[in-house]
C-alpha positions in Angstrom: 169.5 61.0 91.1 166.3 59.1 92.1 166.1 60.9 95.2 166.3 64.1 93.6 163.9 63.2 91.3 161.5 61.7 93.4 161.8 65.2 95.7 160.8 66.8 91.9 158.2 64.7 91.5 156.3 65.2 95.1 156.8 69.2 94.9 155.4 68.7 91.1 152.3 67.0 93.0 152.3 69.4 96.0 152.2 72.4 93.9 149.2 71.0 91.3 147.5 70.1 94.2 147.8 73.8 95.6 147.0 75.3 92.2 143.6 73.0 92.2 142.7 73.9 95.2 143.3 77.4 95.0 141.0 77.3 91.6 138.3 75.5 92.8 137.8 77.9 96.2 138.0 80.6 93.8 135.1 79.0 92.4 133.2 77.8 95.4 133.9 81.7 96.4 132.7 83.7 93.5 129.4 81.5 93.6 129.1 82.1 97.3 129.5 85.8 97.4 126.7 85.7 94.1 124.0 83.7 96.0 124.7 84.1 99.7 125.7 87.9 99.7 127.8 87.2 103.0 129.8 89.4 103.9 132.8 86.6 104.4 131.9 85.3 100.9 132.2 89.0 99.8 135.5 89.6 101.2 137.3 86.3 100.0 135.7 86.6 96.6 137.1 89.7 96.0 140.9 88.7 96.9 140.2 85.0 95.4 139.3 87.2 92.0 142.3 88.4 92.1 144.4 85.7 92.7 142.6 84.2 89.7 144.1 86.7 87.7 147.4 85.5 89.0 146.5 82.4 87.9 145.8 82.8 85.0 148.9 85.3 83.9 151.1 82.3 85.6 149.3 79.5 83.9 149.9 81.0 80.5 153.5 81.5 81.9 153.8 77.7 82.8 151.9 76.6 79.1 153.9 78.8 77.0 157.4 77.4 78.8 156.3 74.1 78.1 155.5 74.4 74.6 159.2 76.1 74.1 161.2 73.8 76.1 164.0 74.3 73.5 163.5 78.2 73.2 167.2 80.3 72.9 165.6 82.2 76.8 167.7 80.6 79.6 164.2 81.9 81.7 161.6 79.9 79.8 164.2 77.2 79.9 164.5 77.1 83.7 160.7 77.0 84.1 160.2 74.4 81.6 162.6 71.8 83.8 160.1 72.2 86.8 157.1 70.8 84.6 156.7 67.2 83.7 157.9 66.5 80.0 154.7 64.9 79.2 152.1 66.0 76.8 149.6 65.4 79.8 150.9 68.7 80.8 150.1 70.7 78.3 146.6 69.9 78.7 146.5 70.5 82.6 147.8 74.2 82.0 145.6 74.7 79.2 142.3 73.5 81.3 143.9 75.4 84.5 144.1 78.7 82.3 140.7 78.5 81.4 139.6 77.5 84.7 141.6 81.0 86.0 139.8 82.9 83.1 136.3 81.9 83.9 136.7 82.6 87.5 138.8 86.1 86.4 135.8 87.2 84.1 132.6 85.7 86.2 131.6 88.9 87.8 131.2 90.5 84.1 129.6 87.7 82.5 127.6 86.1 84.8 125.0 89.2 85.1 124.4 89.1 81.6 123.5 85.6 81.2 121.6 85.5 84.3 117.9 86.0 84.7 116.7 88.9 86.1 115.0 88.4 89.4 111.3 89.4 89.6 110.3 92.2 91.8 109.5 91.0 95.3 106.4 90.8 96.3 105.7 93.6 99.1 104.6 92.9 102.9 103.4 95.9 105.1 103.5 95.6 108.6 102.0 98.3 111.1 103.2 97.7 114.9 104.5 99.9 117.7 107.2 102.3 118.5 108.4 100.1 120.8 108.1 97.0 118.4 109.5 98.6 115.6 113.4 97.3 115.7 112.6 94.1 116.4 109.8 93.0 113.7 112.6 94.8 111.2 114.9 92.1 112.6 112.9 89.3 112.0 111.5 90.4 108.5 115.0 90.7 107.3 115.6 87.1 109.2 112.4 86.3 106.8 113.6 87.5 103.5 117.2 86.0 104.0 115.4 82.7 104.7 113.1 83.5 101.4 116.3 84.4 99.1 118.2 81.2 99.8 114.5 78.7 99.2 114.4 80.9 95.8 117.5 80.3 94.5 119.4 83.8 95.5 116.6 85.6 94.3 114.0 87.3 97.0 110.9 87.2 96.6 109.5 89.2 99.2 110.1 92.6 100.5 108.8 93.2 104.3 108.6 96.2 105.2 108.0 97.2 108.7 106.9 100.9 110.4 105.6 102.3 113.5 102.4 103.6 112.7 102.0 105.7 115.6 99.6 105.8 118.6 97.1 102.9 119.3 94.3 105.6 118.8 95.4 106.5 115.9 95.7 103.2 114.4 92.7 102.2 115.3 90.6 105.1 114.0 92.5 104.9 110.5 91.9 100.7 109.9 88.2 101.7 110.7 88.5 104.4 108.0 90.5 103.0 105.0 93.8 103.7 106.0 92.9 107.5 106.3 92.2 109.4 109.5 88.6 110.0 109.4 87.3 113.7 108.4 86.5 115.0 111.7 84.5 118.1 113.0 85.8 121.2 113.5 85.6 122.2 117.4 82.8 125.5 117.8 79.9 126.5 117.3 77.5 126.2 114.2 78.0 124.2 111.2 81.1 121.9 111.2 83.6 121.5 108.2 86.4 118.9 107.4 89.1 119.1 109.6 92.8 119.3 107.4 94.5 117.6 110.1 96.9 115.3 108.2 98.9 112.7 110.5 102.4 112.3 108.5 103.4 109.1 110.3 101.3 107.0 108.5 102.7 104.6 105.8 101.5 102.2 103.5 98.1 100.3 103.6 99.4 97.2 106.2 98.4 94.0 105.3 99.2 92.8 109.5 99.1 94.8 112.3 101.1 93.9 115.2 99.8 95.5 118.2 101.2 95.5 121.9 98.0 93.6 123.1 95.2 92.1 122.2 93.1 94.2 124.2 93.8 96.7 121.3 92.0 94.0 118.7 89.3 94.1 121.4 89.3 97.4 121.2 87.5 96.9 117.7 86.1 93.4 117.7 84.9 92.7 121.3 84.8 89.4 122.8 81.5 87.3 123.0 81.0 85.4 125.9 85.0 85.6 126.9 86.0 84.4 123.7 88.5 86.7 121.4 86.2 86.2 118.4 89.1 85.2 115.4 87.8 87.0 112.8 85.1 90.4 112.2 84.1 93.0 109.5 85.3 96.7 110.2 81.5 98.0 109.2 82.3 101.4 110.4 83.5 102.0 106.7 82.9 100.1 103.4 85.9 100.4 102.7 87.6 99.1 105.7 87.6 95.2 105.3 88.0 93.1 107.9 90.6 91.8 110.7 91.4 88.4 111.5 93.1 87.1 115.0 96.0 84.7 113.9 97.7 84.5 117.7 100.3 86.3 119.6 103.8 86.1 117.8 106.1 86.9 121.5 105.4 88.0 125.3 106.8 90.2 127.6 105.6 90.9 130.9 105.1 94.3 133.0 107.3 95.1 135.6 107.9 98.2 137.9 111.6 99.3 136.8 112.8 100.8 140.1 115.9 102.6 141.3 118.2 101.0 143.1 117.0 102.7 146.3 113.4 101.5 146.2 112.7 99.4 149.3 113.7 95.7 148.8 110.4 94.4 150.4 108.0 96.1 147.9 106.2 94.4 145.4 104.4 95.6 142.3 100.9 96.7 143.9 99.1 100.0 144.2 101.4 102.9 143.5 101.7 104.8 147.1 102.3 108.3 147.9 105.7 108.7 149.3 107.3 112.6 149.2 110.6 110.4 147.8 109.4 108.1 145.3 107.8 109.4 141.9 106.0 107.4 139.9 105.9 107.4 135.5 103.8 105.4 133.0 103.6 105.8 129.4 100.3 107.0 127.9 96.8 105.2 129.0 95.7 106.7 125.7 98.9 106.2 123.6 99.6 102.8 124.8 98.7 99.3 125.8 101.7 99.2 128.5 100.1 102.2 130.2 96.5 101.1 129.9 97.2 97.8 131.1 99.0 98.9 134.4 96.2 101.4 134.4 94.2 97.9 134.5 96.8 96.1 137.1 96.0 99.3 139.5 92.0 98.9 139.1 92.3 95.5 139.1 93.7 95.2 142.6 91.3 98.4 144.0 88.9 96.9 143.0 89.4 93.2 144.9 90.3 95.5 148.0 87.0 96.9 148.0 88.2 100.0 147.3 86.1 101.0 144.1 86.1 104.3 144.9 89.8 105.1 145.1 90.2 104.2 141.7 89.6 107.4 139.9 92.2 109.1 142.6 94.6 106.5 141.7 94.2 107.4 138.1 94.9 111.3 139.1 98.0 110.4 139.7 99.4 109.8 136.0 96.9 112.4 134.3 99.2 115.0 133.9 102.6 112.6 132.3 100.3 111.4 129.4 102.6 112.3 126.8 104.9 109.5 126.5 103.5 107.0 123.5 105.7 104.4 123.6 107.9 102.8 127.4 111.3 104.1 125.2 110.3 107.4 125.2 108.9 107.3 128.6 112.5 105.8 130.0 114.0 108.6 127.8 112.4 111.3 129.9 112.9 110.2 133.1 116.5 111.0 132.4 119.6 109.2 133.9 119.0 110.8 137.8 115.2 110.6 138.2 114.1 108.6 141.7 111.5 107.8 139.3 109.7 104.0 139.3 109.1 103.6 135.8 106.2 101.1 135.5 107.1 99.6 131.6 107.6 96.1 130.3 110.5 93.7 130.9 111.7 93.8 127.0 111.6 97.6 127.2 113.7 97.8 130.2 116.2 94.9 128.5 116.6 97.2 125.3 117.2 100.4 127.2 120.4 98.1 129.0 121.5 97.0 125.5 121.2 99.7 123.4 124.0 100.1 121.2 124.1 104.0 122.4 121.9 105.6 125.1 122.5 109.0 123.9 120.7 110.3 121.0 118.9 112.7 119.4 116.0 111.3 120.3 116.9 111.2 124.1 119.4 113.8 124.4 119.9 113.2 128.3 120.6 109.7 127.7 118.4 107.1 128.3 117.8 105.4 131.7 119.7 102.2 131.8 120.2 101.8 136.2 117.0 100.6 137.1 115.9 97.2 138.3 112.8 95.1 137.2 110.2 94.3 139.9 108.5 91.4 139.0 104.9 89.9 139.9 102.3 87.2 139.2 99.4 89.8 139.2 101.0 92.3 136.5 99.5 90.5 133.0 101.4 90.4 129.6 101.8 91.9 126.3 101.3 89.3 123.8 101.6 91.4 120.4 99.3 90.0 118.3 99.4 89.1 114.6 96.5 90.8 113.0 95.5 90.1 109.4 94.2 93.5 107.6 92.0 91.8 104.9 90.7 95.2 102.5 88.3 95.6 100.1 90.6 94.7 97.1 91.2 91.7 95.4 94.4 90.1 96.0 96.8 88.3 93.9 97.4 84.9 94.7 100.8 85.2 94.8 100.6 87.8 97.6 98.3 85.8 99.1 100.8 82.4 98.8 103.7 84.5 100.0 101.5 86.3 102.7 100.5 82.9 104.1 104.3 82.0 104.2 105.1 85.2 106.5 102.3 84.2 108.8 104.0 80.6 109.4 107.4 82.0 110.0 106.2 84.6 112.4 103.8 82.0 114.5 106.9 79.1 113.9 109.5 82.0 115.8 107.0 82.7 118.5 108.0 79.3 120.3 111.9 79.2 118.5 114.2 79.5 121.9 116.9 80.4 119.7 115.0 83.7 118.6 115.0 84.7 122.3 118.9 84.2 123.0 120.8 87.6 123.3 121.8 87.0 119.8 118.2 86.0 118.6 116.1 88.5 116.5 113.7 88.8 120.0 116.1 89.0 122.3 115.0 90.8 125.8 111.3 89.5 124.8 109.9 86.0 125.8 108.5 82.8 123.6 104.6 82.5 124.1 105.2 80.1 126.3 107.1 82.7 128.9 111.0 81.2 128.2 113.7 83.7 127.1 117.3 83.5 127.5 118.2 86.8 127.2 115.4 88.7 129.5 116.3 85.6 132.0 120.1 86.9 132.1 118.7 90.7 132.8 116.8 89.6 136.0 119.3 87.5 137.3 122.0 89.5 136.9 120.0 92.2 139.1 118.7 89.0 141.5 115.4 89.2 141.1 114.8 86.5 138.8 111.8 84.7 138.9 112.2 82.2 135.8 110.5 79.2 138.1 107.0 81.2 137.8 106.9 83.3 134.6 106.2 80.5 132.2 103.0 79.6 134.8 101.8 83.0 134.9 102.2 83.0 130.8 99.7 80.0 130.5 97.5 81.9 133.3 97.0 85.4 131.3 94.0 86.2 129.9 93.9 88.9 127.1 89.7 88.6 127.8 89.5 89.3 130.9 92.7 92.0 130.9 90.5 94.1 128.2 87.3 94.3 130.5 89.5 96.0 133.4 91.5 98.0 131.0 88.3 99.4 129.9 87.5 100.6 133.4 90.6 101.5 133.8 90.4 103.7 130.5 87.0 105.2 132.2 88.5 106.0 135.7 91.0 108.2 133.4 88.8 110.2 131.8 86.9 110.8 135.1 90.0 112.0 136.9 90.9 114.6 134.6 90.4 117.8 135.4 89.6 120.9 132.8 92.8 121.7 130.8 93.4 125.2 130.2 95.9 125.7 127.1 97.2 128.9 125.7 99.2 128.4 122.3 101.5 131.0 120.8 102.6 130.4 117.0 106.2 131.8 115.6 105.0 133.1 112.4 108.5 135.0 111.7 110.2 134.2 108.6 113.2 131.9 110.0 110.3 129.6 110.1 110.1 129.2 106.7 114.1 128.6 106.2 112.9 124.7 105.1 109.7 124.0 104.1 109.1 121.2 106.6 109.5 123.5 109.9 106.4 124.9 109.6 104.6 122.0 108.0 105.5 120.9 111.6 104.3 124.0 113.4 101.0 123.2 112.0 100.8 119.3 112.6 101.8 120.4 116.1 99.0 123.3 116.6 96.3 120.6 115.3 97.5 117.9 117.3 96.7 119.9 120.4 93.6 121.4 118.9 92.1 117.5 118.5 93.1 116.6 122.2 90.6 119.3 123.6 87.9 118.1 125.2 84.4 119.9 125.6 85.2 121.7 129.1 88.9 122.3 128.3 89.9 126.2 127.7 91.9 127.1 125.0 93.2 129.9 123.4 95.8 131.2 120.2 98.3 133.4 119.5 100.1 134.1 116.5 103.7 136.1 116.8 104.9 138.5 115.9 101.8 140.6 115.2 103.7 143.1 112.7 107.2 143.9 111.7 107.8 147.2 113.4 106.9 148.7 116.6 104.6 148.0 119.1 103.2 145.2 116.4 107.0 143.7 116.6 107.4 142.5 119.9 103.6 141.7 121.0 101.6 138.8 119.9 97.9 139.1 117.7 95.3 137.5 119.6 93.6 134.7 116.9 91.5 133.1 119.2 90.5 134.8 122.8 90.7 132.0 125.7 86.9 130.3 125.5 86.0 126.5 126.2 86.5 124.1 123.1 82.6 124.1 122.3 82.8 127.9 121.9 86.0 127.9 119.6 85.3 129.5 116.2 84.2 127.8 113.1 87.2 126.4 110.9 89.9 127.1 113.6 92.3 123.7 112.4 91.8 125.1 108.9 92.7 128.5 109.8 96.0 127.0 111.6 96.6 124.9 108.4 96.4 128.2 106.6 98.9 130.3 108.7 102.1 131.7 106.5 105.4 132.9 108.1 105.4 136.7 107.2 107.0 138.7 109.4 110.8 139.2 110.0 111.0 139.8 114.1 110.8 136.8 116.9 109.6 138.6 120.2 110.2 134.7 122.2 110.8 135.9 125.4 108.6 138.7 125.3 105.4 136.2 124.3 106.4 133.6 127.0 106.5 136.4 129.4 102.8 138.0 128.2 101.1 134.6 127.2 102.5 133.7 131.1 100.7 136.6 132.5 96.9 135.8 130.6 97.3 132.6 132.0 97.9 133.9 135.9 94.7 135.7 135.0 93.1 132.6 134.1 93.3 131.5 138.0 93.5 127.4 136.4 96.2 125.8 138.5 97.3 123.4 135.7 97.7 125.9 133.4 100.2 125.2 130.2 101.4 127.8 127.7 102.7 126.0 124.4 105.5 128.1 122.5 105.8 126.6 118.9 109.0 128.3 117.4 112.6 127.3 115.8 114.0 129.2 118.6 115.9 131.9 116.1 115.6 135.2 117.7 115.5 138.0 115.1 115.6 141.4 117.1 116.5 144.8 115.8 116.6 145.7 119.9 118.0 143.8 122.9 114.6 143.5 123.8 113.1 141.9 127.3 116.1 140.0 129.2 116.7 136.5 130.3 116.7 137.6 134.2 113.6 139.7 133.7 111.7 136.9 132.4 112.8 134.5 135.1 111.3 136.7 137.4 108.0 136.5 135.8 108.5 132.7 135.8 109.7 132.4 139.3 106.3 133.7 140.8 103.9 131.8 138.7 102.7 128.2 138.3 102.2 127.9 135.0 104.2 125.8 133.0 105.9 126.3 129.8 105.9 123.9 126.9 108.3 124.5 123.8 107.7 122.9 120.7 110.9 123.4 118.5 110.4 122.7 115.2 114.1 123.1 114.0 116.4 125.8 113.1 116.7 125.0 109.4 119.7 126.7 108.2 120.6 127.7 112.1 120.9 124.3 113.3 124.1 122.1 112.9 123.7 118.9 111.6 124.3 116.8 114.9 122.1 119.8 116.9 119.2 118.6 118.7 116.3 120.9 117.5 115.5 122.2 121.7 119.8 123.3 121.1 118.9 126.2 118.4 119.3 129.8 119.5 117.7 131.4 123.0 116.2 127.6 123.8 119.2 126.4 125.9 118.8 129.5 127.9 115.1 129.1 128.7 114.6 125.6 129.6 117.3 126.3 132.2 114.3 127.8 134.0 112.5 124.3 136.0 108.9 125.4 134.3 110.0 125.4 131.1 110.8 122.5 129.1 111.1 122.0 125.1 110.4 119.1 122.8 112.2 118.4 119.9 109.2 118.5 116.9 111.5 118.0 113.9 112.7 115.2 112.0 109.0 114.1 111.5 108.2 113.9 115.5 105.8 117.1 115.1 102.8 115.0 116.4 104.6 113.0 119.4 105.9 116.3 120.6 102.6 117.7 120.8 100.6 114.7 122.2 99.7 115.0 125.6 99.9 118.3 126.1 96.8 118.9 127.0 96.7 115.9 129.2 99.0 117.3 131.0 97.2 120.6 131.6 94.4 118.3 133.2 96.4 117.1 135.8 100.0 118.5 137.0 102.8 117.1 137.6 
């Protein structure tokens, strides 16, 4: 009998002992999941709740048995002999119950007693395509770090966004935040230009940049010194910038197919029948205008001063890529193409989490290998304080100040630049990085002996001054561009309001990238409904250079309305290809802006007479497809809508995707491509 008790006796103890413990992770749980928001916590809080509901039903079971240990039921009678006959127990199951209730009705209650939390306080940050996914990483690494100081409450809100093209960032922080009101191109009296960029966001209070040269750009050094802090007094408006340091580096590397020849270093780009060579835009970007700089740089120590602006000829026609993603995107996945980018843009194009996309269609290029060498310099991506005109709240200011330190604290944090760290595939400033070590070994070119000393060798100073030449020698190369635009006016263009909203953001795009000896002309299409009218394009603007265009042309284009029902596309690439053979300019580029929806009561011109047009001409053919609205499935990449697949299968035409808000990147650098070839 002892020894059956006893046995009683331990399970009583084992099983309270379960019961508290099960109660008290319940409640470890439910406060978790409320001021963590883990996922875990999440999870086991929800089964935990309702095992507190168990609980509870059982304790009330086990309290009620006890209290009727003489009751006529044979079932409450049975349960009652496994509880201790002391009044002690009644008191354990009445505090368990209400321990199971609490935890059962928490999730109703406790929002009602709570505080509200305050609204955040808001953090803008304007940076680079290329930049973009990673400062969202470490702002959210920043507000989780924020919530669990305050108490589960966050108090501020970053929000990150690529603010498009260096020149465009930097004329719209000299101008409040707006593009400046430009001229319009021709003769006479000038009006405002209604050329709206639609990528910009909020007023930033930092800019991250790729480079300093960029800051340069708009504060220039005094005697080789990055002077910390300036007045924008191209505006009253505009404030003022101040240089708070670089926040990561990555340095430039030639990304090279596999069959490049082991014994070549980064250097001058040579001419080789069976190597191409790619850079993002000198205009668009710092990556391109700082291997634009690498490439002076060493021409110029060579004594070879004058070869610079043919060196620069060669990338004047491939201008069109604003960010090292979208220039790895084009180059497809078969190009023998050396890709001259950056080390973290090569790591992200390895590890991203798909390579195919709408945005690269082809897939992006994820075989090549970096090249690396102690004369290429390094992107240091500055943190630039945007101090406006307005008077700030000091608690903006107190949580501002906060973002700053935890941005310059994780620009030396190893762990940030571990494959799993928020800047993985970038390095710390002073050159060490885990994961962008791992890419070059695993190719065998690593060189993580010398990167850190070439880190503490780089000079942003003395990078800007041959950037700079390097941005001249451009310019110089370039020859005349000679662009004829044709504009789809028929009515599928209007099928959602924000296809031709592109059209036009395109049309003016192209129209601002003229220069003063560049020829240009403009179509509209169709130039009536029936007829002749139906299948021909109206002549807007005749081919002249940009300084004779006509008065209020970009308001004219901002004007244009879809009206007419017919979409003669192959018969205006074949015509608009014709005036341009006319035009006897060897770089010639006609731009089709259309949704590629052919609305034809006749068969009209066929694909195999059009190719033979195209087969004996040089002119190229550039299609800006602005979507199909109701036409284009929901996966369907915009350049996959109606006759397009059938005429970029033709090797001098190619189409660019211009929906989904990428109406200005598709139409950048088209006419810098017209000045040089490809």
């Amino acid at each position: 009998m002892t020894q059956t008790d006893q046995r009683g006796t331990t399970k009583k103890s084992k099983s309270f002992i379960f019961v508290a413990a099960t109660v008290l992770s319940s409640f470890f749980i439910a406060l978790w999941q409320e001021f963590l928001g883990q996922t875990l916590g999440a999870l086991l809080g929800d089964l935990l709740w309702v095992g507190s509901l168990l609980l509870f039903s059982g304790s009330l079971i086990l309290l009620l048995a006890h209290a009727q240990r003489d009751s006529p039921h044979e079932g409450l009678r049975l349960v009652a002999k496994t509880l201790p006959d002391s009044p002690v127990t009644g008191y354990v199951l009445t505090v368990l119950a209400g321990i199971a209730a609490a935890a059962f009705l928490a999730p109703w209650i406790w929002p009602i007693l709570r505080p509200a939390c305050p609204i955040p306080t808001q953090i803008v940050v304007a940076t680079a395509t290329d930049s973009e996914a990673v400062l969202r990483a470490a702002a959210d690494k920043y507000e989780i770090m924020r919530r669990d100081e305050n108490g589960g409450c966050r108090p501020a809100d970053v929000v990150v966004y690529s603010a498009g093209t260096t020149e465009v960032v930097q004329k719209t922080l000299q101008n409040n935040w707006q593009l400046p009101t430009t001229a319009e191109p021709g003769s006479g009296s000038t009006g405002p230009s209604y050329l709206i960029d639609r990528s910009l966001g909020a007023k930033p209070h930092y800019w991250i940049p790729e480079s300093t040269v960029e800051y340069l750009d708009l504060v220039n050094p005094v005697d080789k010194r990055i002077i910390k802090s300036a007045e924008l007094d191209h505006n009253e408006e505009a404030g003022g910038l101040e240089y708070l340091g670089a926040t990561r580096l990555t340095p430039l590397v030639w990304a090279v197919p596999t069959t490049f020849p082991h014994d070549v270093e980064p250097g001058i780009p040579y001419d080789d029948p069976d190597v191409n060579w790619a850079r993002p835009g000198l205009r668009w970007t710092s990556v391109g205008r700082l291997h634009g700089a690498h490439q002076t740089r060493l021409l110029v120590e060579d004594d070879r001063i004058l070869d610079v602006e043919e060196a620069e000829a060669r990338f004047v026609g491939d201008e069109g890529a604003d960010s090292s993603a979208a220039l790895l995107c084009r180059l497809g996945t078969g190009s023998d193409t050396v890709a001259l980018v950056s080390e973290a843009a090569l790591y992200r194009a390895y590890h991203a989490s798909d390579s195919v996309s709408p945005d690269c269609p082809e897939g992006i290029r994820t075989d090549l290998v970096p090249r690396y060498s102690p004369d290429l310099p390094f992107l240091d991506h500055p943190l630039i304080r945007v101090n406006w005109e307005t008077v700030e709240p000091d608690d903006i200011t107190k949580e501002r100040r906060k973002f700053e330190d935890f941005l310059l604290d994780l620009a030396d944090d190893e762990e940030a630049y571990r494959s799993s760290g928020v800047y993985a595939g970038y390095r710390s400033v002073t050159g060490q990085g885990a994961a962008a070590a791992e890419l070059a070994a695993g190719h065998g070119v690593s060189r993580e002996g010398e990167i850190p000393q070439w880190a503490a060798q780089f000079d942003a100073v003395e990078w800007f001054s041959w950037a700079t030449r390097a941005k001249t020698a451009h310019e110089k190369a370039a020859e005349p561009a000679t662009v004829l635009l044709a504009f789809d006016r028929s009515t599928s263009m209007a099928s959602l309001p924000q296809q031709f909203d592109a059209a036009r953001t395109a049309a003016t795009t192209i129209i601002r990238d003229l220069r003063e000896q560049d020829r240009f002309g403009l179509w509209s299409y169709p130039a009536g409904d029936t007829g002749a009218a139906a299948t021909t394009a109206a002549t807007l603007v005749d081919m002249v250079h940009r300084d004779e265009l006509p008065q209020g042309l970009i308001s004219a284009v901002e004007g244009l309305t879809p009206i007419y029902r017919p979409t003669p596309l192959r018969e205006v690439i074949r015509d608009g290809v014709l005036a341009l053979e006319k035009e006897q300019a060897p770089q010639a580029v006609l731009v089709v802006i259309t949704d590629g929806v052919r609305i034809q009561d006749d068969p009209g011109l066929g694909q195999e007479e059009l190719e033979r047009v195209l087969d004996e001409s040089d002119v190229r053919v550039r299609i800006i497809a602005v979507g199909g609205g109701a036409q284009q499935a929901e996966e369907q990449n915009a350049c996959e809508v109606g006759l397009l697949p059938q005429l970029t299968e033709h090797p001098n035409v190619e189409c660019r995707a211009a929906d989904e808000g990428r109406a200005d990147e598709s139409a950048r650098g088209v006419a810098e491509e017209a000045r040089g070839g490809r």
